[in-house]
Structure formats: C-alpha cells, structure tokens
N, C-alpha and C positions, 0 to 999 in steps of 0.2 A: 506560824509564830505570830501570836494575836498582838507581839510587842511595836511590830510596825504598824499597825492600824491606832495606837495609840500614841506612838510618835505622830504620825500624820496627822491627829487631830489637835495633838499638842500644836506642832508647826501651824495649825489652823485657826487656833485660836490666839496666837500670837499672833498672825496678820491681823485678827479680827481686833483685835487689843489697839495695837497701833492704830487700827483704823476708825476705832472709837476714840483714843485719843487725840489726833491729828482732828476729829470734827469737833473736839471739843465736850462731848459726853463721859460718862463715866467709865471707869473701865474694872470697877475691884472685882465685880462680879465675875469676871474672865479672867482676870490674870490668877481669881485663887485656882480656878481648875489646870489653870495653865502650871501654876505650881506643881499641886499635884500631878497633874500628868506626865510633867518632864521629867523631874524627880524619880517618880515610880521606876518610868521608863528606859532614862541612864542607868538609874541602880541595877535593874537587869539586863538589860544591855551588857555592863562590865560584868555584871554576874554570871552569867552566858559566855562571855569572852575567858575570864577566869579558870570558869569550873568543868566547859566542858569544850569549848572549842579547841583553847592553848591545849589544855593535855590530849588532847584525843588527837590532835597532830593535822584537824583541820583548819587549811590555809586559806580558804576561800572563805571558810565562813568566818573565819579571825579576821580578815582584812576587810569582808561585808558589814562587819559589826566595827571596826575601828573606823570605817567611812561613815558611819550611819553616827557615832558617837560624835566625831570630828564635825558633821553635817548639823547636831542639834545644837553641841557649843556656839556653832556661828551664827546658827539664826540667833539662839538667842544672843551673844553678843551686840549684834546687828539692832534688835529689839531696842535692847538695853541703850544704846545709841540713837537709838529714835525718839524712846521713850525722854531722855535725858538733852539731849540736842534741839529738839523744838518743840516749846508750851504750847500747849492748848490754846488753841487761838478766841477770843475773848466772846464773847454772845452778840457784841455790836457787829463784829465782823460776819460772823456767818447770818446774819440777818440781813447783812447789807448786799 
C-alpha cells in the first residue's frame, strides 16, 4: 500500500514546514506539497475504508485505516497550531 509512504512524507514535510517557520524562512514551497500530498492521501485512505475494507468485512484493516486517518487530522491540526500560535521570529533575533 504505497499510501503510507506518502502519508509519511506528507507528516515530513509538515515538521519540515513548522520547522522553516519557527526559523523564520519561507515555507510556501512545502506546504503546497504538503497539500497535495495529505489531500491525495486521506482521499484514499477513506476511499480504501469505504469501498473495500467496510464491505469486505475486514476489521483490522478498517481500524488500521481509521488510526492512520485520525493520526493525519492531528498532526495536522497540531501544525496548524504552530503554524498559527507563534510568528516567525524577526531576522534581528535570529542573528543575534
């Protein structure tokens, strides 16, 4: 399932996002992949859960996929919190 390797680099480049923000650098360049790649990756995720986990009557992989959905909401929430809760710190500071 190549969907977890594109969650994980989604989750990756969201640390890397925060982590250009918090020094104060840009971050568009990353957060549009970040888009895309979560995006993609929920949509199939629930897509996956939908069409063939629920009806096929598999339990473990419905509950793998609702852990993994629940787990991308909160980073990114979490993000979204970072992002939004502490500015970029000014160019005098990280020089000094």
């Amino acid at each position: 399932m190549n969907v977890l390797v594109y969650l994980l680099a989604g989750w990756t480049l969201i640390a890397v996002s925060v982590w250009l923000n918090r020094t104060g650098k840009k971050t568009w360049f990353t957060l549009i992949r970040v888009g895309v790649m979560l995006i993609t990756t929920i949509v199939s995720l629930t897509y996956f859960l939908f069409s063939r986990f629920l009806p096929s009557g598999n339990v473990l992989l419905a509950i793998t996929d609702l852990i993994l959905l629940a787990l991308s909401i909160g980073v990114v929430v979490l993000s979204v919190r970072q992002f939004s809760s502490s500015p970029a710190p000014s160019k005098s500071a990280l020089s000094a």
